[in-house]
DOSEKE-110564 format. One record per residue (C-alpha): x, y, z. Coordinates in pm, whole numbers, padded with zeros to 5 digits, always signed. Layout:
REM residues N
XYZ
...
This chain:
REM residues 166
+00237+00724-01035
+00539+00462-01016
+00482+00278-00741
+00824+00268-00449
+00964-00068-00351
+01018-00090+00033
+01304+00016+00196
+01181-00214+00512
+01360-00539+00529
+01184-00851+00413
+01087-01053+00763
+00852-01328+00617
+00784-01618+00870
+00788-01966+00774
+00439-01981+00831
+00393-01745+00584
+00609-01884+00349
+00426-02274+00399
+00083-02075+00283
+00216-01932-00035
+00372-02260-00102
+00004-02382-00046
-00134-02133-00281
+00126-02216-00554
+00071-02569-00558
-00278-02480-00548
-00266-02296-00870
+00050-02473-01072
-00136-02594-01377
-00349-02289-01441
-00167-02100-01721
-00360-01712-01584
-00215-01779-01235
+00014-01511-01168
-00324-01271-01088
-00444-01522-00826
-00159-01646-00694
-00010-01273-00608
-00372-01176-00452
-00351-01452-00207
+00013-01398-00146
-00091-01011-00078
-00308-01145+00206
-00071-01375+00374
+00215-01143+00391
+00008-00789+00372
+00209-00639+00042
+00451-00805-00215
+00771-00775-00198
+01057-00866-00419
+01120-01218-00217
+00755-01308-00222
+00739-01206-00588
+01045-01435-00690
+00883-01708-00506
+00562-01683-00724
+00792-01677-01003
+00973-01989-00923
+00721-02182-00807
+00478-02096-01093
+00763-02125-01336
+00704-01787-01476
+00977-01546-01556
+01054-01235-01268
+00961-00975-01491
+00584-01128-01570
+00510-01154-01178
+00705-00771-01171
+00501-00670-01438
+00190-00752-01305
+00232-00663-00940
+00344-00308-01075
+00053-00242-01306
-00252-00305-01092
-00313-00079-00806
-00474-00380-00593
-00141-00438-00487
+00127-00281-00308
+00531-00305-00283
+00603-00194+00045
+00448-00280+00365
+00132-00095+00512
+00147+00049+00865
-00083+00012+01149
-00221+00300+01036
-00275+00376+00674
-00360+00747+00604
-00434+00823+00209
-00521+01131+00094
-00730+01198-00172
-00548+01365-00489
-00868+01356-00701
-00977+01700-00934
-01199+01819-00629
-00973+01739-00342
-00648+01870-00505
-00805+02198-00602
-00864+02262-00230
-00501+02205-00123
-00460+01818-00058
-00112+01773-00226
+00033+02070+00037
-00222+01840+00283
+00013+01492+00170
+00318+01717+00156
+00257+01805+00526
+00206+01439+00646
+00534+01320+00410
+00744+01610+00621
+00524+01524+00964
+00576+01115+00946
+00922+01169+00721
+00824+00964+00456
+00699+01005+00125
+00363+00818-00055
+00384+00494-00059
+00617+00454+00205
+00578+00362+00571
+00779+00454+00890
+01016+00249+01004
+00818+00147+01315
+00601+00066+01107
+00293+00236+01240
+00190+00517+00956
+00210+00428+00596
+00112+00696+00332
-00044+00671+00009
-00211+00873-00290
-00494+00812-00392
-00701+00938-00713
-01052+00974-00608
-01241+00770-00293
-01572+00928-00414
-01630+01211-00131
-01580+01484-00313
-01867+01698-00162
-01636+01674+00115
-01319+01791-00028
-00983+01765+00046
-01011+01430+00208
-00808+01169+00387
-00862+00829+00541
-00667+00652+00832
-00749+00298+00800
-01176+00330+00771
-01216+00639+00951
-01273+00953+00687
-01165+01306+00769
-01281+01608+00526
-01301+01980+00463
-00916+01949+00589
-00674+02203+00613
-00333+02172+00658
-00347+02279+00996
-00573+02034+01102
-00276+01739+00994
-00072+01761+01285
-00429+01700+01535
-00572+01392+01341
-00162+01287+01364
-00161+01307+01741
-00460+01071+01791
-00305+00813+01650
+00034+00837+01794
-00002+00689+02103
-00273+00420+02009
């Protein structure tokens, strides 16, 4: 699964951008510092975007395309912001064979966004997920910490609604 770069305007505060600077300096002599560096910069600004990313790059002296490379392979990180509430559903063997890709299609046309995106008010993301290890309780989805199985689509648009106006 390729993972989507954010459509959501960078908005990084200077705060934010005097803690990576931290981190970098932190980390400039350490040839494996890309890993470490982009971890830390995940938890300042909450994903990695193309602007944090070139930072990295220039201030570890590293080409684009290594800190690109790296952010797009591991599945630690993400490209485009997460919401205030992050719902992923399951699309493991046990889930998907009891309907949770028409359960993620009905959330993408619900929210109007599509995995790995989030809505422009920024309060629902969506993601994909292969397996969170509750198959027993098949199809599954999470919103944040709070797990919701033996789901139907039917029962999308009431776990929705109690999140709307929270």
């Amino acid at each position: 699964m390729q993972k989507k770069i954010s459509s959501i305007p960078f908005s990084g505060t200077p705060e934010q951008e005097a803690k990576l600077k931290e981190v970098i300096a932190k980390y400039q002599d350490d040839p494996g510092a890309v890993m470490p560096v982009l971890q830390e910069a995940q938890e300042i600004y909450g994903y990695l975007p193309i602007e944090v990313q070139t930072m990295v790059a220039e201030g570890l002296g590293v080409p684009l395309e290594e800190v690109y490379g790296v952010s797009t392979f591991y599945s630690q990180f993400a490209l485009s912001p997460k919401g205030k509430y992050n719902i992923s559903v399951c699309l493991g063997t046990a889930c998907y064979v009891k309907g949770s890709g028409d359960i993620l299609n009905k959330l993408s046309e619900l929210l109007g966004i599509e995995a790995e995106e989030c809505t422009p008010d920024g309060k629902f993301s969506l993601t994909a997920c292969r397996c969170i290890g509750a198959c027993g309780l098949a199809p599954v989805l999470t919103v944040n910490d709070e797990v919701y199985g033996r789901l139907t689509v039917a029962d999308v648009p009431g776990i929705l609604e109690k999140y709307k106006d929270a």
